[in-house]
N, C-alpha and C positions, 0 to 999 in steps of 0.2 A: 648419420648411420641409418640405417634402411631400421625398418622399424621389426621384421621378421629376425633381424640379427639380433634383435636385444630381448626377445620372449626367453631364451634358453637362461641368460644371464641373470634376466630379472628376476625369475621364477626360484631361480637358486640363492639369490642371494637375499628374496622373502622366506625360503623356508631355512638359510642359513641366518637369517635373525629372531625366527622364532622360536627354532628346537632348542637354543641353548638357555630361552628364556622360559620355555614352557616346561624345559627337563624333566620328562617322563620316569627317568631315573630316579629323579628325587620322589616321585611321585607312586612310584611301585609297594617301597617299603611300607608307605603311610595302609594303601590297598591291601595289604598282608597283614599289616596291623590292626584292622579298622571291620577285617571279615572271618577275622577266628571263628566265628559260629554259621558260616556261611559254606553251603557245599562245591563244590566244582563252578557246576552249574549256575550257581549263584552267585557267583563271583563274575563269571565272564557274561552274565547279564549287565550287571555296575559296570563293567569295563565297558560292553557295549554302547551302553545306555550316558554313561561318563562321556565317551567318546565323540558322541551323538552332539550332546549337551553342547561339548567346549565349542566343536564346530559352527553352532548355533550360535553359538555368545559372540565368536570372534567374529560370524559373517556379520552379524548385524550392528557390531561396533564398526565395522569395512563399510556398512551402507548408511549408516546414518551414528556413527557415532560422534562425533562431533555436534550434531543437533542435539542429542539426547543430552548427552553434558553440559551444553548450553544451557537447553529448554531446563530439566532439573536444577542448574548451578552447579553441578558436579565438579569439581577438578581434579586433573591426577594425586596433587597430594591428599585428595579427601578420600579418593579409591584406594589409595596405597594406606593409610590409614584404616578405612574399613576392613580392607582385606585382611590387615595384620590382624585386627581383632576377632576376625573370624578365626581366624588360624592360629589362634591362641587360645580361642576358646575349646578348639577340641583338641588341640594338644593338653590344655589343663584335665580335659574329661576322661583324654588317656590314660594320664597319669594316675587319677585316683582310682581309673577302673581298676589299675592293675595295684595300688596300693592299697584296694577295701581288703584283696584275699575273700573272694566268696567263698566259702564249704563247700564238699563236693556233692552236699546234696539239695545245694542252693542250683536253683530255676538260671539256666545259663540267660544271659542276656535277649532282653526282645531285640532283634533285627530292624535295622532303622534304613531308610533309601539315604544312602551315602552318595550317589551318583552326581547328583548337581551339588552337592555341598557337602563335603568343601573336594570334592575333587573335582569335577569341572569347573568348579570357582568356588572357592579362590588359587587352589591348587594349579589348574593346567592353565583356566583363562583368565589369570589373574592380573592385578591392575599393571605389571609390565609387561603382557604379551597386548593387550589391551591398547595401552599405550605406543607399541610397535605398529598397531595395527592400526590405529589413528595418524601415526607420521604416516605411514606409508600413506593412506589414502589423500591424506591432505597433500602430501607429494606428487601423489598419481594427480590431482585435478589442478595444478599446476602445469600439466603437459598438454600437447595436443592429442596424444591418444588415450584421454581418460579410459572409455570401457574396455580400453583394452587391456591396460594395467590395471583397473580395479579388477577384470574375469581371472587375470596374472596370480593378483595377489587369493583374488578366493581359492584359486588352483593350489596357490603354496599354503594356504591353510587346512587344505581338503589332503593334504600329502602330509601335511606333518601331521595330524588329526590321527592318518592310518600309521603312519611311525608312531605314535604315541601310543596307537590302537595294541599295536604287536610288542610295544614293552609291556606295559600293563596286563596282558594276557598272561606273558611270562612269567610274570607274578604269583600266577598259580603253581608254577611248577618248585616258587622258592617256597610255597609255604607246605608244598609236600616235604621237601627236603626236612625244612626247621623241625618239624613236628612243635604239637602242642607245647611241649615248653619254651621252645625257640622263640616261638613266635607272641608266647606271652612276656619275653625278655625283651623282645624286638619292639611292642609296644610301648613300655616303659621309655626306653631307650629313645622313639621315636615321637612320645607326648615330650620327652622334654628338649626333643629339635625343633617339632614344631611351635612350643614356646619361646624359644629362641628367634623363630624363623619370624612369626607374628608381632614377638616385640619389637626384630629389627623393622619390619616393614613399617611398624608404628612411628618409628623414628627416623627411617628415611622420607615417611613424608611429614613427618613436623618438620624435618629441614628443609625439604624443597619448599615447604610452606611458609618458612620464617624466611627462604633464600627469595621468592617470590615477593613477600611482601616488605622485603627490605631492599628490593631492586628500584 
């Protein structure tokens, strides 16, 4: 097959394996959650800046991630792991924010940069788009047109980065809607998904870890 026929196919079927892994959708609510004391303006900074971030993570897991996981000893069950613990950590933080009940003439919350953590990671670039991003490359230098499909794959990342860019923006319009008490339910609601979300991740990689080392 002529190699100009397979750019359209490639390019889609990298950013049809990452959007459903990265799902910005999942990732909205936690953003509305996470910027109650944050204004407009301040939120589509974090998205920006978030956006920026995952792009960053994912290109350089495309260019040398497999060294990096070498050279450290990394493995995917150990990323899937960390990740989960991350994101159970601030799912727990969620939850107690919203079960202290501050007074309403307690000092609202300091503002923390939420942009690399956990929403560019472990949120968007976390260890299974990571891990998407690692087969593919390891795929790509298996062919004879490596830089072609590795510039393929950084395109499908660079597109689903701005898809992800434009849900997340939208975000701001859900937390007009909720108003203040919506969104302090939504919290709640949301510290104990992503406790859920972070335990299962803990547990999917003690199994790939106990599946690996019982292979």
């Amino acid at each position: 097959m002529n190699v100009t026929a397979e750019i359209i196919p490639y390019l889609l079927s990298t950013i049809g394996a990452l959007i459903p892994i990265v799902n910005p959708f999942a990732t909205a609510p936690m953003l509305v959650s996470m910027t109650t004391s944050f204004t407009d303006a301040e939120r589509l900074d974090v998205v920006h800046r978030a956006s920026i971030y995952m792009f960053c993570i994912l290109a350089a897991f495309l260019v040398a991630g497999g060294l990096i996981m070498q050279f450290l000893g990394i493995s995917i069950p150990g990323l899937r792991i960390a990740g989960g613990l991350v994101i159970a950590a601030v799912g727990f933080r969620m939850l107690f924010s919203v079960s202290s009940s501050p007074s309403d003439d307690a000092e609202p919350p300091p503002k923390r940069d939420i942009a690399f953590t956990p929403l560019a990671m472990p949120s968007l670039a976390g260890p299974g788009s990571i891990a998407v991003v690692i087969g593919m490359s390891t795929t790509a230098q298996t062919t004879d047109s490596v830089i072609l499909r590795h510039a393929l794959i950084a395109i499908g990342i660079a597109l689903t980065t701005v898809f992800c860019y434009f849900v997340l923006r939208s975000a701001t319009r859900l937390a007009r809607v909720l108003g203040p008490s919506g969104v302090s339910a939504m919290t709640g609601i949301m510290g104990f998904l992503l406790v859920c979300i972070g335990i299962q991740f803990v547990i999917n990689g003690v199994t790939d870890l106990t599946g690996t080392l019982g292979s």
